[in-house]
PLY file of the C-alpha trace (Angstrom):
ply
format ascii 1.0
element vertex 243
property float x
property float y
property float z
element edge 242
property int vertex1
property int vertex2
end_header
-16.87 -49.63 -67.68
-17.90 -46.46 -69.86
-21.29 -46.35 -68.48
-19.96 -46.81 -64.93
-17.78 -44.23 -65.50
-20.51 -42.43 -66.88
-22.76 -42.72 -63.50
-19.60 -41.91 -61.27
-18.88 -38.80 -62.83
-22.42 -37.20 -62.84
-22.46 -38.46 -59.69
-19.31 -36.54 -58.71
-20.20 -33.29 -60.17
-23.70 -33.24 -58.04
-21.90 -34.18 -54.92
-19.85 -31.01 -55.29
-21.88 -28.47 -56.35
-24.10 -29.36 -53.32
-21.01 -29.31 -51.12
-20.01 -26.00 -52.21
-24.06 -24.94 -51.98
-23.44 -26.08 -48.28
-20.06 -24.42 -47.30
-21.39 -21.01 -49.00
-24.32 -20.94 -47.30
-22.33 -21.67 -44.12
-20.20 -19.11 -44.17
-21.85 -16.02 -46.00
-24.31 -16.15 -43.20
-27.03 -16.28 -45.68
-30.88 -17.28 -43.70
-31.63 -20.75 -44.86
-35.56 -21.39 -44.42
-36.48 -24.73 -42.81
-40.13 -25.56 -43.59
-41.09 -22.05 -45.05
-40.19 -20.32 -41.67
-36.96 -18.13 -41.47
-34.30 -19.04 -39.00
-32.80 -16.45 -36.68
-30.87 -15.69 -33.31
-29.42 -18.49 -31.76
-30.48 -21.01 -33.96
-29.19 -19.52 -36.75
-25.60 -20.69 -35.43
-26.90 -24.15 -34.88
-28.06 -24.17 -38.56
-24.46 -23.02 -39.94
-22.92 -25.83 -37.76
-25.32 -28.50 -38.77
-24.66 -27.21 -42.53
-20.55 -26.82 -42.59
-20.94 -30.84 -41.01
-23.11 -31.65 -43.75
-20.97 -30.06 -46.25
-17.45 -31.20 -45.04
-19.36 -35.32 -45.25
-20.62 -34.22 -48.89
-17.46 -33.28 -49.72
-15.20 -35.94 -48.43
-17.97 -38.66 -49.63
-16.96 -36.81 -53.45
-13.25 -36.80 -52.85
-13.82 -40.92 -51.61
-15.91 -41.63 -54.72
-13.53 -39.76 -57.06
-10.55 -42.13 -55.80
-12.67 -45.09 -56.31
-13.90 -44.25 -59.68
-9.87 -43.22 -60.71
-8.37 -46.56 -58.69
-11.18 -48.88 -60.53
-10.33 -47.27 -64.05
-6.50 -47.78 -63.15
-7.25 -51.51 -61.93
-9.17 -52.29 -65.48
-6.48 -50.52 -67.57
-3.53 -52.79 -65.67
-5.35 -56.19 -66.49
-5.79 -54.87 -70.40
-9.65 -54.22 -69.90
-12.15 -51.63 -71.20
-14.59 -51.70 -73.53
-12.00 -50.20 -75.67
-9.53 -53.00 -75.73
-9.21 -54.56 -79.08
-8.42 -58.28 -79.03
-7.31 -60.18 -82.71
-9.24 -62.84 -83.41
-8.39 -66.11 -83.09
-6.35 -68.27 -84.82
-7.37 -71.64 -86.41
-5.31 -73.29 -84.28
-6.15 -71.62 -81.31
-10.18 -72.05 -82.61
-8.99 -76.34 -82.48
-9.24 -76.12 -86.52
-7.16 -77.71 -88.59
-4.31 -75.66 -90.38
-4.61 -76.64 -94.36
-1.11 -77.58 -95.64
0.85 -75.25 -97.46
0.96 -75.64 -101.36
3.68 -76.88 -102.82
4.84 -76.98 -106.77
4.18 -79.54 -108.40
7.39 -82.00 -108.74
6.32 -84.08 -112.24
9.22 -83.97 -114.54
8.44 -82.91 -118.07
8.95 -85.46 -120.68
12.58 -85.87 -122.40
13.42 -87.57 -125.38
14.79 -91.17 -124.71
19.03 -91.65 -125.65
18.95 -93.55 -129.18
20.52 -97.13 -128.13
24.20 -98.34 -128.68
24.75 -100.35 -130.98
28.75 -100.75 -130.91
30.82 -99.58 -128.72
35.05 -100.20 -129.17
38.52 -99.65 -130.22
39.65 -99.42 -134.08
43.07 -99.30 -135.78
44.08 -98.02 -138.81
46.49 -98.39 -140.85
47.85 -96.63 -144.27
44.64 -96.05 -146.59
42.28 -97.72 -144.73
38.29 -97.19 -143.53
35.66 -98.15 -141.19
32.72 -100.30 -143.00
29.67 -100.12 -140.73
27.76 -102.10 -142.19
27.99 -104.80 -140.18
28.11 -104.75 -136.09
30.65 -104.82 -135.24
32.32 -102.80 -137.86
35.33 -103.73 -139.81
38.18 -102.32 -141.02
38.27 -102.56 -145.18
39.99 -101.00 -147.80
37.32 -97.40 -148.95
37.26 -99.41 -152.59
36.15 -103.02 -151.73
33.21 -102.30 -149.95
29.66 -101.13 -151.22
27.96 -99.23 -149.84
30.71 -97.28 -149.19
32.63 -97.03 -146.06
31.70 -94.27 -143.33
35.01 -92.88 -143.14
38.55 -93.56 -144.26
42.23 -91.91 -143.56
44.53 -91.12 -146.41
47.62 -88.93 -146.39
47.21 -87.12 -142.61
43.54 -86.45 -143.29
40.18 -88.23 -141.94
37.20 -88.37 -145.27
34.11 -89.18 -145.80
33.30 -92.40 -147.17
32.77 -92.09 -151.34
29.30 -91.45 -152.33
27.83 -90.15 -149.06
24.21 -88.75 -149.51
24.03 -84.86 -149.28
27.54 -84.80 -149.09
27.53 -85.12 -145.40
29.44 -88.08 -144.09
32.01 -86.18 -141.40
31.27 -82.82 -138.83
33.83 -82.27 -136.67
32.62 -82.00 -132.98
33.53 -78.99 -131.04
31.83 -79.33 -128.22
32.77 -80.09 -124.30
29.59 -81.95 -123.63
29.58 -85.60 -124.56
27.94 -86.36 -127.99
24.27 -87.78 -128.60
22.73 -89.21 -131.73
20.49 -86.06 -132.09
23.64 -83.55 -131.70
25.26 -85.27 -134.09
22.68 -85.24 -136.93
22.44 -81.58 -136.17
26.05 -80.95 -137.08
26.31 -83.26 -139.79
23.16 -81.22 -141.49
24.55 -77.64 -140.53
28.73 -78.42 -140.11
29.37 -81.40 -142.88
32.73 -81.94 -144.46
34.54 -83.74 -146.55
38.25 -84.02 -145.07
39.34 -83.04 -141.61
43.45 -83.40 -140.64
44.17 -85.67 -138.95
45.52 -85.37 -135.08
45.01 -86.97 -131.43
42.30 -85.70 -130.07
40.25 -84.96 -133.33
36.50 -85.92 -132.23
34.03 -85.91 -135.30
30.50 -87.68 -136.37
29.98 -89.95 -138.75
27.13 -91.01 -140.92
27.57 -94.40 -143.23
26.52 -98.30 -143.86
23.61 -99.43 -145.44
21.16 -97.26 -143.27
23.16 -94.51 -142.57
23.61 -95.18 -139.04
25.00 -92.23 -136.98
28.48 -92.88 -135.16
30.68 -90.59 -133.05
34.87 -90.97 -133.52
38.01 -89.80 -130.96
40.89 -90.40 -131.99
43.39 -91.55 -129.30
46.35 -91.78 -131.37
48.20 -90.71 -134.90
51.90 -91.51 -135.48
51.49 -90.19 -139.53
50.59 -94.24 -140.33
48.67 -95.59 -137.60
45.46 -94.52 -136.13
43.62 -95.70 -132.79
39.65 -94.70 -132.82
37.39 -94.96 -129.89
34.40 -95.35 -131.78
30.45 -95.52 -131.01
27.45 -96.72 -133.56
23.81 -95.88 -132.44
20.77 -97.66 -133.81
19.60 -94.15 -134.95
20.07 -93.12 -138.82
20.70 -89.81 -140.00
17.70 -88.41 -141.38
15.23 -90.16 -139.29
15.29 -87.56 -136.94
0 1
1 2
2 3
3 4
4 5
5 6
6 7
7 8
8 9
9 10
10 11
11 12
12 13
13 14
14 15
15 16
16 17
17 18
18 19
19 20
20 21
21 22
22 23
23 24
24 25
25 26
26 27
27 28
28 29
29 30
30 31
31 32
32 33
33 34
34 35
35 36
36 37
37 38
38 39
39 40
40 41
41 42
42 43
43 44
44 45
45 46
46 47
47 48
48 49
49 50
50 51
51 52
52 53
53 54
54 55
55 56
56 57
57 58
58 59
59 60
60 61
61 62
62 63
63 64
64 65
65 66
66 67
67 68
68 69
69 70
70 71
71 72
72 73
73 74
74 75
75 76
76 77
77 78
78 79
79 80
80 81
81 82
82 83
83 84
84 85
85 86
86 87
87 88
88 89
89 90
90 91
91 92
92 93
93 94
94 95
95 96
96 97
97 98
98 99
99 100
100 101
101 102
102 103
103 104
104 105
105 106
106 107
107 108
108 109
109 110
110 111
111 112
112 113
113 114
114 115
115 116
116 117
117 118
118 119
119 120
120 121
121 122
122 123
123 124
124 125
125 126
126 127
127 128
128 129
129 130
130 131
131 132
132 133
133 134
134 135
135 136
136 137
137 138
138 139
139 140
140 141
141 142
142 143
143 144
144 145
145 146
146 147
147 148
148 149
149 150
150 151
151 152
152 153
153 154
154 155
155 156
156 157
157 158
158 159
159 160
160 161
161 162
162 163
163 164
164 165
165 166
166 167
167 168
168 169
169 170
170 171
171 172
172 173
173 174
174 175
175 176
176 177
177 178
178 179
179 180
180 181
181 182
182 183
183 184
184 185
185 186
186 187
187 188
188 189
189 190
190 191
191 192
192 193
193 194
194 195
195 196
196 197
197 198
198 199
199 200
200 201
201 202
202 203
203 204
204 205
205 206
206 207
207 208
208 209
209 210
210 211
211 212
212 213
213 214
214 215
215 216
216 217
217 218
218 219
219 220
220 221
221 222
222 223
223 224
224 225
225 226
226 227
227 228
228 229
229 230
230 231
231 232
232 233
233 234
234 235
235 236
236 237
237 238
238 239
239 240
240 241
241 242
């Protein structure tokens, strides 16, 4: 279309100038030679005629291919033509290729460390100076100076102790948290928050650590009237110390 455009134009410009050569020469009066001989008299009207005709088709064939060349430029603009018109190129699903699917994160769950297994799980009472042998599954109720080794816990005057002779001192930690108590949270309070006594009340939720291999055990107690005590308590087949 550019080079079209191109041709028109020049085109355009030559087709006038000679048009306005013609209507000058028409009507200035100017002699107008016609085979090297000079034209005169009577004929020199004939001439002007024969040159304003000439001149008036020159100039209407300009003004006809001016409004061609601006319709044709006004017909390509309309239907988003040109050589200028920038087109995007095409997509891969326009092109018939297949789209590759969109990444996604990976989904494999890091490894956790497994829950140590129940061993006992159940109800306890007890009553005056009493304690909680476990030794044995299930665990007994025994008085804290019949038993060796020693018991894991015992009550005595409105307090909860640890059983005699615990290693490192560490048979009780009171449990403060809301979240429900594992194995491995409570040997980490028994090694940082050990005690010896805690008093005694409904509610009171501490860890234990006693029997022959130290298994770890978690205690809530449901009830205390100053005598009797109900225990909800749990024995896991991890010891403390074994991490």
């Amino acid at each position: 279309m550019a080079l079209i455009n191109t041709v028109a134009g020049g085109l355009i410009v030559a087709l006038a100038l000679f048009a306005l050569t013609l209507f000058a020469a028409a009507f200035t009066g100017q002699d107008t030679s016609v085979g090297g001989s000079t034209v005169r008299g009577s004929n020199r009207r004939t001439v002007r005629r024969r040159q304003q005709k000439a001149a008036a088709i020159v100039g209407g064939a300009t003004v006809v291919l001016a409004v061609l060349v601006i319709a044709a430029n006004v017909l390509a603009d309309g239907h988003g033509g040109g050589d200028n018109a920038t087109t995007s190129p095409p997509t891969a699903a326009a092109a018939g290729q297949a789209t590759p699917p969109a990444s996604t994160p990976s989904t494999t769950a890091s490894p956790t460390a497994r829950p140590a297994p129940v061993l006992w799980h159940g109800k306890l009472r007890l009553e005056g100076y009493s304690g909680v042998d476990t030794a044995t599954v299930p665990p007994t109720v025994v008085s804290p100076s019949t038993v060796n080794p020693p018991v894991a816990f015992f009550q005595y005057k409105g307090k909860i102790h640890a059983g005699e002779d615990i290693r490192a001192s560490s048979g009780i930690a009171e449990w403060t948290g809301s979240e429900t108590a594992t194995a491995g949270g409570c040997a980490n309070v028994l090694a940082t928050q050990p005690a010896t006594t805690l008093s005694e009340a409904p509610g009171l939720r501490f860890c234990t650590q006693g029997g022959q291999n130290h298994q770890l055990g978690f205690a809530s107690i449901a009830s205390y009237d100053g005598t009797t005590t109900q225990v909800d308590l749990t024995i896991w087949s991890q010891t403390y110390g074994s991490g």
